[in-house]
PyMOL Python script that loads the backbone (N, CA, C, O; Angstrom):
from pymol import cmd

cmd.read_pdbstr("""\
ATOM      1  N   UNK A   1     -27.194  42.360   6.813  1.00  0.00           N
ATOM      2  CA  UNK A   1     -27.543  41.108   6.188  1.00  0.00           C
ATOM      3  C   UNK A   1     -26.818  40.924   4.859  1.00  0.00           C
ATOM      4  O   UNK A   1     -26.287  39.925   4.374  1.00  0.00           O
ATOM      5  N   UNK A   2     -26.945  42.170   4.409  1.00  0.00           N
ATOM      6  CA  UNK A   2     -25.930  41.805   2.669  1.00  0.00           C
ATOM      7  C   UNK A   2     -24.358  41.513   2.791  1.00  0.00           C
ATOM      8  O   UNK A   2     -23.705  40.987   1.890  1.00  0.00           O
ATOM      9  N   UNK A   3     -23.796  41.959   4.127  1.00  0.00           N
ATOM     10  CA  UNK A   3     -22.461  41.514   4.536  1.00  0.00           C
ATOM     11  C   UNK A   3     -22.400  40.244   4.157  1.00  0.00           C
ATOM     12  O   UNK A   3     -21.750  39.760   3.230  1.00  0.00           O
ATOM     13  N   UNK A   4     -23.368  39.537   5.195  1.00  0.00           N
ATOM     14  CA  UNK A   4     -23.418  38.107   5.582  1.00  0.00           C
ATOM     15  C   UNK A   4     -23.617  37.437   4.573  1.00  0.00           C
ATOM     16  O   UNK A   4     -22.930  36.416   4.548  1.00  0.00           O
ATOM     17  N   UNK A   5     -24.322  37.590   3.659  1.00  0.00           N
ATOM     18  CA  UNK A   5     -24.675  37.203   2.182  1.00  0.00           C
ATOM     19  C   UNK A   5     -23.649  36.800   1.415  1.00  0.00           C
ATOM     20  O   UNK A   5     -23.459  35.700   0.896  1.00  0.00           O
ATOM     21  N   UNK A   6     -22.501  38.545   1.363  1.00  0.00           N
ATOM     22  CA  UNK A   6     -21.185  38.484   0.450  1.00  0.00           C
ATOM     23  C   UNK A   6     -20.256  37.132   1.468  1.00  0.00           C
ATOM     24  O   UNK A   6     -19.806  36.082   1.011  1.00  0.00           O
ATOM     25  N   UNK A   7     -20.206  37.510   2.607  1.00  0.00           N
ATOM     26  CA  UNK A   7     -19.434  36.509   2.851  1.00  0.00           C
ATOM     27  C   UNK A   7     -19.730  34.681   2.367  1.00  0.00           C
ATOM     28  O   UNK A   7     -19.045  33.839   1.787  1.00  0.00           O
ATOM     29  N   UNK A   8     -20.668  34.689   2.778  1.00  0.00           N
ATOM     30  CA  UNK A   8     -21.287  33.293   2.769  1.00  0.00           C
ATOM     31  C   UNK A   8     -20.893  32.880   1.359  1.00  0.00           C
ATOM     32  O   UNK A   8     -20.378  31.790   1.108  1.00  0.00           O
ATOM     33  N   UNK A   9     -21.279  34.202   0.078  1.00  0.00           N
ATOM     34  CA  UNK A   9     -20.924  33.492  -1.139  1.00  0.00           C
ATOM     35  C   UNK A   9     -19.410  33.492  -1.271  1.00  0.00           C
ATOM     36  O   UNK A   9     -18.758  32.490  -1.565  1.00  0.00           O
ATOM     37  N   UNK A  10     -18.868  34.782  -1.012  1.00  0.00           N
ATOM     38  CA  UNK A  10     -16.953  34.318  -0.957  1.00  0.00           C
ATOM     39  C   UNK A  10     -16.108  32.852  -0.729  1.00  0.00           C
ATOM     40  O   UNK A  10     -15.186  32.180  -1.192  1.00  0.00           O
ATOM     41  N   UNK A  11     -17.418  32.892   0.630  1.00  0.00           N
ATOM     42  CA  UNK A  11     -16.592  30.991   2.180  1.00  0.00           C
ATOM     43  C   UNK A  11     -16.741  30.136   0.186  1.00  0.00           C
ATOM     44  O   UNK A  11     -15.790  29.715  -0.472  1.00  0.00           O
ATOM     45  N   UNK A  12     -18.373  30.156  -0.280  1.00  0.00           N
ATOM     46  CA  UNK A  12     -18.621  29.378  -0.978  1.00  0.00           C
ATOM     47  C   UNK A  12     -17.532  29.223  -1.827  1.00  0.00           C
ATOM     48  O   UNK A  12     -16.793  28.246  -1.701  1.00  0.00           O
ATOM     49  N   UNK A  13     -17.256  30.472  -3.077  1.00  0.00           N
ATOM     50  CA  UNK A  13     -16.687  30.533  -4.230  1.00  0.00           C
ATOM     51  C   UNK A  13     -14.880  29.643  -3.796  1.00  0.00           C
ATOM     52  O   UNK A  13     -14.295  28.833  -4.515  1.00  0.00           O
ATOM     53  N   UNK A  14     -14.449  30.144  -2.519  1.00  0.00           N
ATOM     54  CA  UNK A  14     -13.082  29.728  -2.082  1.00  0.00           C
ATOM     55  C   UNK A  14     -12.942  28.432  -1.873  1.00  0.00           C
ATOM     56  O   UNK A  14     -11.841  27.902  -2.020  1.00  0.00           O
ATOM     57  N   UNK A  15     -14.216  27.619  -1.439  1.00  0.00           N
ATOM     58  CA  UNK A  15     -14.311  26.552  -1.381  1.00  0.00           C
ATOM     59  C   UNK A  15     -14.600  25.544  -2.619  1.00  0.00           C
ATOM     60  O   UNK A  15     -14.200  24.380  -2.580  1.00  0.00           O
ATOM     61  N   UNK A  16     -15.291  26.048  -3.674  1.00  0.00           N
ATOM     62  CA  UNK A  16     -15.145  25.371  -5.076  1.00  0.00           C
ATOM     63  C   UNK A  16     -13.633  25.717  -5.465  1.00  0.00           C
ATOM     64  O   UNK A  16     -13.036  24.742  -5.919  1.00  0.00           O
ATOM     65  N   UNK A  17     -13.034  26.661  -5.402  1.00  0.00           N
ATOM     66  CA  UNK A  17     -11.550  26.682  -6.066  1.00  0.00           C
ATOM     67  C   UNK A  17     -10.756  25.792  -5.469  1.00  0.00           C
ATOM     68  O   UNK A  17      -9.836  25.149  -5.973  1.00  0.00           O
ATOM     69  N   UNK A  18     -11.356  25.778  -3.809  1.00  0.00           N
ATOM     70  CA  UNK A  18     -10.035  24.661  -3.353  1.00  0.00           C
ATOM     71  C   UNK A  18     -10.615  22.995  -4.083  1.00  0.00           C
ATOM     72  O   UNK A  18      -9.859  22.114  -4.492  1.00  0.00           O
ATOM     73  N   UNK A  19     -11.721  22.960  -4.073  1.00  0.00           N
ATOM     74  CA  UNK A  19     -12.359  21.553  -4.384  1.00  0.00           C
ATOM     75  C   UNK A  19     -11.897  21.478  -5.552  1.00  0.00           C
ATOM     76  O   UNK A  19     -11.089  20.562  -5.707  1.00  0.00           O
ATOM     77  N   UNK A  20     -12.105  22.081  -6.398  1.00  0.00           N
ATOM     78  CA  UNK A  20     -11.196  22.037  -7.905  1.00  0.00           C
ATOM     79  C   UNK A  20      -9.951  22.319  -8.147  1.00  0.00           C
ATOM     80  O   UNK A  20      -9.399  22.179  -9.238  1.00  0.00           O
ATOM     81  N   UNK A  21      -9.427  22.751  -7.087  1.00  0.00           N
ATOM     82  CA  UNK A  21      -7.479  22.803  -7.123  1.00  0.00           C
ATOM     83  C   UNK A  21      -7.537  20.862  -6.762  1.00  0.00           C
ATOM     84  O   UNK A  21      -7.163  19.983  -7.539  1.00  0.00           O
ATOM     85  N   UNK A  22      -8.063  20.691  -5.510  1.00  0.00           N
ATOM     86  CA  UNK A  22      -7.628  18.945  -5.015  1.00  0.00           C
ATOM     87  C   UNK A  22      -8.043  18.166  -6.441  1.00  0.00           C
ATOM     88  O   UNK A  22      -7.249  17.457  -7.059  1.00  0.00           O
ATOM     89  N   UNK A  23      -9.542  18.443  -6.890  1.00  0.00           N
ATOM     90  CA  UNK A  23      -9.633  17.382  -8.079  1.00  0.00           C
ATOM     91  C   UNK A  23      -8.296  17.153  -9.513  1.00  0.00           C
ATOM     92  O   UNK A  23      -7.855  16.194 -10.146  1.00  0.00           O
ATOM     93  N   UNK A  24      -8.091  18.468  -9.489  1.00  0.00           N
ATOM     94  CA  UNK A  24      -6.822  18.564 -10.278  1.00  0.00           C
ATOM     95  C   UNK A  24      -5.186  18.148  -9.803  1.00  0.00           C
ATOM     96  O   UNK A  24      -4.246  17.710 -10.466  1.00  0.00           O
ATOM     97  N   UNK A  25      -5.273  18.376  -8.862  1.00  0.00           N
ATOM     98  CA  UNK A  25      -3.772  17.793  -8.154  1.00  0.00           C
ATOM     99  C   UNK A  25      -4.244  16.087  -8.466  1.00  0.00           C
ATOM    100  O   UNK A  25      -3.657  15.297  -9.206  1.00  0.00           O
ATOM    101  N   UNK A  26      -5.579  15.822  -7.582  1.00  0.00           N
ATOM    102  CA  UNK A  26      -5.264  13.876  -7.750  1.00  0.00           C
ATOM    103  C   UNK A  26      -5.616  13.816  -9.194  1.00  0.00           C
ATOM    104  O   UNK A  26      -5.069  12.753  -9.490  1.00  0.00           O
ATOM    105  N   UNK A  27      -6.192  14.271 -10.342  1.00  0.00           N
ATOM    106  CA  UNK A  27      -6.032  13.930 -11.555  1.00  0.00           C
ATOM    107  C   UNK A  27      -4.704  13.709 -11.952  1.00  0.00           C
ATOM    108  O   UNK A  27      -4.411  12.593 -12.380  1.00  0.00           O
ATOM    109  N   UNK A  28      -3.629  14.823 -11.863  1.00  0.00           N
ATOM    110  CA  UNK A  28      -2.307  14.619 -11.739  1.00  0.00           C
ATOM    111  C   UNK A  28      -1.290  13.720 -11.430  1.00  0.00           C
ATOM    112  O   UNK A  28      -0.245  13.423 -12.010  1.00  0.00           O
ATOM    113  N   UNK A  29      -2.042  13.188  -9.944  1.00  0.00           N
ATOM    114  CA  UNK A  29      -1.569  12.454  -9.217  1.00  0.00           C
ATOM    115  C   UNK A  29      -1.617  10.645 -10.081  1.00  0.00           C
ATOM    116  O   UNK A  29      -0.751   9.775 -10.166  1.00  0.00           O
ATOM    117  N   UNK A  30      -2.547  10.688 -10.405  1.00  0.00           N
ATOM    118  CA  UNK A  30      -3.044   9.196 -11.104  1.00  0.00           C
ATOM    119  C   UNK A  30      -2.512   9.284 -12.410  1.00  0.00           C
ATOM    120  O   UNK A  30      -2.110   8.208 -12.852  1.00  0.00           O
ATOM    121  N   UNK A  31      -2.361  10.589 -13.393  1.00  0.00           N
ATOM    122  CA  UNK A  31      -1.506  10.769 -14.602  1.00  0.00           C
ATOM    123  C   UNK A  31      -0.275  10.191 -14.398  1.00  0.00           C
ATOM    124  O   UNK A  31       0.326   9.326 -15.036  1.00  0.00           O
ATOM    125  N   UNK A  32       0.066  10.947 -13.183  1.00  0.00           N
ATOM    126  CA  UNK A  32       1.876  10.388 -12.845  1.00  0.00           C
ATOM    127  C   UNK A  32       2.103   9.062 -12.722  1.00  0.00           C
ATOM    128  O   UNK A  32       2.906   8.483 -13.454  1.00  0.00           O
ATOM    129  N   UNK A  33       1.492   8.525 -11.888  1.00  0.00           N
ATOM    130  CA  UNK A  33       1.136   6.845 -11.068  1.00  0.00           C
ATOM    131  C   UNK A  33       0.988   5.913 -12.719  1.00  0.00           C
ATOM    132  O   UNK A  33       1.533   4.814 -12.826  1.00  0.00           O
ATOM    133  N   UNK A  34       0.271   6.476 -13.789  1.00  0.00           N
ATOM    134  CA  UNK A  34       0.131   5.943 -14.727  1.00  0.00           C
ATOM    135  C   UNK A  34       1.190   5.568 -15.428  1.00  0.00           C
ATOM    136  O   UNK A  34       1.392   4.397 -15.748  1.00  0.00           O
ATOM    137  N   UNK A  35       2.276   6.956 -15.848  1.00  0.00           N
ATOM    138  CA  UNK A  35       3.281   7.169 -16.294  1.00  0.00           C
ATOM    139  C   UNK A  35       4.135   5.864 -15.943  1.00  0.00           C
ATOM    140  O   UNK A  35       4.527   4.932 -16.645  1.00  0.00           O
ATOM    141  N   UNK A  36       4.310   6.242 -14.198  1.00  0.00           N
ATOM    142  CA  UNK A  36       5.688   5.804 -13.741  1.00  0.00           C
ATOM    143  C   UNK A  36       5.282   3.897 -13.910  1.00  0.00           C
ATOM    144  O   UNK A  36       6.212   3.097 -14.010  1.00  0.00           O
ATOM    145  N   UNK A  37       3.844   3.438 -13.915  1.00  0.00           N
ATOM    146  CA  UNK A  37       3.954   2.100 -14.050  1.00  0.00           C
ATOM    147  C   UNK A  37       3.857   1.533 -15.365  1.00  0.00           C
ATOM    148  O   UNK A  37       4.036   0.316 -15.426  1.00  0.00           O
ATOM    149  N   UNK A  38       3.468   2.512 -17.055  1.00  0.00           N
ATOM    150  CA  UNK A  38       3.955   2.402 -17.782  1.00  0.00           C
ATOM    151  C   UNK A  38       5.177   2.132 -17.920  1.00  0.00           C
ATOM    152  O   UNK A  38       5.430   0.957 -18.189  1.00  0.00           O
ATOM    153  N   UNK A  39       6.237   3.019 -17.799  1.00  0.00           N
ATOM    154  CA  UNK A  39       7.628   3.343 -17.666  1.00  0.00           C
ATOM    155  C   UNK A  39       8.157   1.765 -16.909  1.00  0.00           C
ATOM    156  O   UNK A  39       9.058   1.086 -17.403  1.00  0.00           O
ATOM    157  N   UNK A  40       7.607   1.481 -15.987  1.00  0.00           N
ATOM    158  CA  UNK A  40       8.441   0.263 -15.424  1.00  0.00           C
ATOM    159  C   UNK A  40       8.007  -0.959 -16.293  1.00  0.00           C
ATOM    160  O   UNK A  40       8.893  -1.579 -16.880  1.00  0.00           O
ATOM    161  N   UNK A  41       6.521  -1.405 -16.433  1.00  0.00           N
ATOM    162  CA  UNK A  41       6.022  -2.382 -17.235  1.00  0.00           C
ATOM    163  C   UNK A  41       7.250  -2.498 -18.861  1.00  0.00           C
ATOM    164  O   UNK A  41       7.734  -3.452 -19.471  1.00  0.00           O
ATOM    165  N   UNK A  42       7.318  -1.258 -18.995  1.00  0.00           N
ATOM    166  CA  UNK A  42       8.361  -1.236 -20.578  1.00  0.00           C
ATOM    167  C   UNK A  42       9.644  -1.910 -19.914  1.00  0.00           C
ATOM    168  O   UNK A  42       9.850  -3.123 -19.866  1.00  0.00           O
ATOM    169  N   UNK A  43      10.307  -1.106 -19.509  1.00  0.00           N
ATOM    170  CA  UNK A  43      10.971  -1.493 -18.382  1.00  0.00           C
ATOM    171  C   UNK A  43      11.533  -3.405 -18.382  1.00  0.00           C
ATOM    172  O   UNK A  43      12.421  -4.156 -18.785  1.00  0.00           O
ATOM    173  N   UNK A  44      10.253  -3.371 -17.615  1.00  0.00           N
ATOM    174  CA  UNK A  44      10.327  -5.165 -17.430  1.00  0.00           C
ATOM    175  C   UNK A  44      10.337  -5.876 -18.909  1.00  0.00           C
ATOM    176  O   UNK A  44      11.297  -6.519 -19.333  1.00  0.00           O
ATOM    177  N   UNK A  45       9.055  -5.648 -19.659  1.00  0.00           N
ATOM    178  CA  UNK A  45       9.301  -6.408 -21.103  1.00  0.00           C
ATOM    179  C   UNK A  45      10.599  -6.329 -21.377  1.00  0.00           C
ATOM    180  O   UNK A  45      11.207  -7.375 -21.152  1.00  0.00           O
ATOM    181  N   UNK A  46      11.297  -5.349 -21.830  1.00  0.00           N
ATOM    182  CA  UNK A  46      12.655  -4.838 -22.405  1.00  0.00           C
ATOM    183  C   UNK A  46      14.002  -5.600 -21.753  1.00  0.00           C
ATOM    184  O   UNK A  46      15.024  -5.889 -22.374  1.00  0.00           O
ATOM    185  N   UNK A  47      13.722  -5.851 -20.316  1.00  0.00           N
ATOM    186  CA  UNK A  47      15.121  -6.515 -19.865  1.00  0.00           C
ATOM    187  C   UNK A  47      14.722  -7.800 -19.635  1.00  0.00           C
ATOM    188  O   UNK A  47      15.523  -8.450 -18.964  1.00  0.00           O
ATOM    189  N   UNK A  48      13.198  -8.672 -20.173  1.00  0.00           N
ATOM    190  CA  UNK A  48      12.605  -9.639 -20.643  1.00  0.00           C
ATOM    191  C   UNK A  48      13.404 -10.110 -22.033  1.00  0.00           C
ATOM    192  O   UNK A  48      14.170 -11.074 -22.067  1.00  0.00           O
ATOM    193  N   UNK A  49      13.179  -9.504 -22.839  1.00  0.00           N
ATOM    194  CA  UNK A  49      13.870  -9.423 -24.089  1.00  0.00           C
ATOM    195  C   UNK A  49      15.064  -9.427 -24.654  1.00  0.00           C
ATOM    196  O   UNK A  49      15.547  -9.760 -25.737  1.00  0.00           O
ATOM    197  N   UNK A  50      15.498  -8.877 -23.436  1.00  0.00           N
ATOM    198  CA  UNK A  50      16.934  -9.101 -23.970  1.00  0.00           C
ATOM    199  C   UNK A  50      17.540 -10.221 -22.865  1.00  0.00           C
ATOM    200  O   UNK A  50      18.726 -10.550 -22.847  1.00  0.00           O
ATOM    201  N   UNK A  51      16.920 -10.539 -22.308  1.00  0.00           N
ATOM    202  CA  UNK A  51      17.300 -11.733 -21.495  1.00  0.00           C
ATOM    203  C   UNK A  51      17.173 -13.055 -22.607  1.00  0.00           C
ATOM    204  O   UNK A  51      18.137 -13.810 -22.730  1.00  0.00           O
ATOM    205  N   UNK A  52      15.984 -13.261 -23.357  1.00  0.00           N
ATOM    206  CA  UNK A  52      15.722 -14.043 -24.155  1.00  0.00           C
ATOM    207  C   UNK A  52      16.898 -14.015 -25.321  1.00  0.00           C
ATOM    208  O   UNK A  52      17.789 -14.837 -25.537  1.00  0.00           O
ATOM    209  N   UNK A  53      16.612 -12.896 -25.929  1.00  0.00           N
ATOM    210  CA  UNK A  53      17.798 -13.141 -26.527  1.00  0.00           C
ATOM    211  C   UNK A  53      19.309 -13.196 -26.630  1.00  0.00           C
ATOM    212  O   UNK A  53      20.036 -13.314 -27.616  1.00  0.00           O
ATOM    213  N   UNK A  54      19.624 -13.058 -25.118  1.00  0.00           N
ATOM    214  CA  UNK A  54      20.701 -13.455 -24.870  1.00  0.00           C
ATOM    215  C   UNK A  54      20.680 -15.058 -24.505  1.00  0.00           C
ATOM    216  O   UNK A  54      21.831 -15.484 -24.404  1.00  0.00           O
ATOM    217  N   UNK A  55      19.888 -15.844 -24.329  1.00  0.00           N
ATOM    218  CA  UNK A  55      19.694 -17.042 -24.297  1.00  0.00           C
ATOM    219  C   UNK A  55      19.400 -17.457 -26.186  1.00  0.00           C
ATOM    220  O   UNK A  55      20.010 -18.428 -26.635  1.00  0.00           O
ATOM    221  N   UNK A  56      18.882 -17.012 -26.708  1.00  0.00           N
ATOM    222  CA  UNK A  56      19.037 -17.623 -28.123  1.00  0.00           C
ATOM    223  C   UNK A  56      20.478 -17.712 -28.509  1.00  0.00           C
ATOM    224  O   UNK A  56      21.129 -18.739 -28.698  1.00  0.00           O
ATOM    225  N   UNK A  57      20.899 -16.382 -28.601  1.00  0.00           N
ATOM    226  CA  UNK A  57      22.000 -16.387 -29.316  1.00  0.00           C
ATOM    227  C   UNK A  57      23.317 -16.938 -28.183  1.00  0.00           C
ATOM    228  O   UNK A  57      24.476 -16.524 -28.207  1.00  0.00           O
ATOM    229  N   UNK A  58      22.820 -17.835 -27.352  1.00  0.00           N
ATOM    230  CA  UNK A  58      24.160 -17.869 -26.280  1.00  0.00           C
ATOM    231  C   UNK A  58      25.138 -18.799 -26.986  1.00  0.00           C
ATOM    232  O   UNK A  58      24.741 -19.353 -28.011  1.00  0.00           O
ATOM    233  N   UNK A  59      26.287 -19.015 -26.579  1.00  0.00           N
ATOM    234  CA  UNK A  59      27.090 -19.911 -27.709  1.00  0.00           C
ATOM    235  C   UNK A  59      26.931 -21.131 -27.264  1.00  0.00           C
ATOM    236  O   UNK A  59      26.839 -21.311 -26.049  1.00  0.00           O
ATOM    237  N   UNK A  60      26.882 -21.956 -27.959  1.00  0.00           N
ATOM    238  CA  UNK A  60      26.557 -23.460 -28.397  1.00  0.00           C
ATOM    239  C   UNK A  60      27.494 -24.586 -27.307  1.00  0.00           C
ATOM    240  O   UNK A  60      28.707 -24.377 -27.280  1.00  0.00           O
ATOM    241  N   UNK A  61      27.082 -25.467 -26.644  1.00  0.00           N
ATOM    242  CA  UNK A  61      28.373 -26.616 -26.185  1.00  0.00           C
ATOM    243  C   UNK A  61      29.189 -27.061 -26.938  1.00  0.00           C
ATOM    244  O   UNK A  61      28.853 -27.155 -28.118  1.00  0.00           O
ATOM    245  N   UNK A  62      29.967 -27.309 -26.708  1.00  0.00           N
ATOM    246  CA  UNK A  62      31.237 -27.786 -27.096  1.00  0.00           C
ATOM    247  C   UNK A  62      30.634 -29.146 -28.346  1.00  0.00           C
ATOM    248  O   UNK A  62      30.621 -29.123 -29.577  1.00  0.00           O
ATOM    249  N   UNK A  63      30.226 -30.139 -27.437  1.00  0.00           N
ATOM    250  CA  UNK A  63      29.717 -31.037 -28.257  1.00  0.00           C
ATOM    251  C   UNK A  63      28.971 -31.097 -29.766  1.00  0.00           C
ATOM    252  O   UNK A  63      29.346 -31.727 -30.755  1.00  0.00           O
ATOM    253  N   UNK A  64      27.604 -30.097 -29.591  1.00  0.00           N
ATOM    254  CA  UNK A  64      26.984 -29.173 -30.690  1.00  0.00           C
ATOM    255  C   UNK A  64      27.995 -28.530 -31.503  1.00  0.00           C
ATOM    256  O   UNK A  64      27.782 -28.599 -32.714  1.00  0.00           O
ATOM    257  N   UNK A  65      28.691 -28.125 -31.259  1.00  0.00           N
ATOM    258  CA  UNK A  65      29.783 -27.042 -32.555  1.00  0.00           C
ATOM    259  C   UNK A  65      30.429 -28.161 -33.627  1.00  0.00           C
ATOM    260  O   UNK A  65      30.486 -28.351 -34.842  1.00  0.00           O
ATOM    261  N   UNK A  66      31.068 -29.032 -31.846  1.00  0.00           N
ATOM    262  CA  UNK A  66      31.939 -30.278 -33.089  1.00  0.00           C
ATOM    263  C   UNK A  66      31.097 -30.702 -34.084  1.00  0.00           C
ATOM    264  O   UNK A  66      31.340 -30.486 -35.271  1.00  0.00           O
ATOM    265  N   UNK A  67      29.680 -31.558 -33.518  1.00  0.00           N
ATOM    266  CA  UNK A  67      28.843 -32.611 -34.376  1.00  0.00           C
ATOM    267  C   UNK A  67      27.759 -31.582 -35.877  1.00  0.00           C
ATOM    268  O   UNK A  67      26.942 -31.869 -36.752  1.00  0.00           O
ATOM    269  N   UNK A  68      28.560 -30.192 -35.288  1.00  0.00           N
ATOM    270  CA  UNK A  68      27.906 -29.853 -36.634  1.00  0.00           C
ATOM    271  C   UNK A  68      28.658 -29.499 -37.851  1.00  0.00           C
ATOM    272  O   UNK A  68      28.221 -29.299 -38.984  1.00  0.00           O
ATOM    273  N   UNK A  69      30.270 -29.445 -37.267  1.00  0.00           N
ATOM    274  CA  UNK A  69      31.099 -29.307 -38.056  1.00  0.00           C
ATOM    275  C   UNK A  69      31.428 -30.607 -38.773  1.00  0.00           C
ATOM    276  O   UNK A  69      32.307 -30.445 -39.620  1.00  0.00           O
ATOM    277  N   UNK A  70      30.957 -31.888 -38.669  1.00  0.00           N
ATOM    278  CA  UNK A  70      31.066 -32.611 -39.118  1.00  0.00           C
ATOM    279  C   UNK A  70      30.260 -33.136 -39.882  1.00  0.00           C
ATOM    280  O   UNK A  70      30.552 -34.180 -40.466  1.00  0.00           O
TER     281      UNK A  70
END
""", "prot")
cmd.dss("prot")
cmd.show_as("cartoon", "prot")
cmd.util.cbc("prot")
cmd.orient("prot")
């Protein structure tokens, strides 16, 4: 009977380590997922931004340059 005992608590103890290895891998898993859609969101603002300001500073029509040089 004390065999059966040790085993039963071993099955147990092996089975919380694996349950707490998986909780830690998908903690991981959602850290990363976080990261990588941080990383793109910057990403997007940034080639947002410089899209804009390549539209501010774009050069002027022809017309606009003359009528301001005058």
């Amino acid at each position: 009977m004390r065999n059966v005992e040790r085993i039963t608590s071993v099955k147990s103890e092996l089975l919380d380590i694996f349950m707490s290895m998986e909780v830690d891998e998908h903690a991981q898993r959602r850290r990363s997922a976080a990261q990588r859609s941080l990383r793109a969101r910057r990403g997007i603002e940034l080639h947002r931004e410089i899209q804009k300001l390549s539209r501010d500073i774009a050069p002027l029509p022809e017309e606009e340059q003359e009528s301001e040089l005058h």
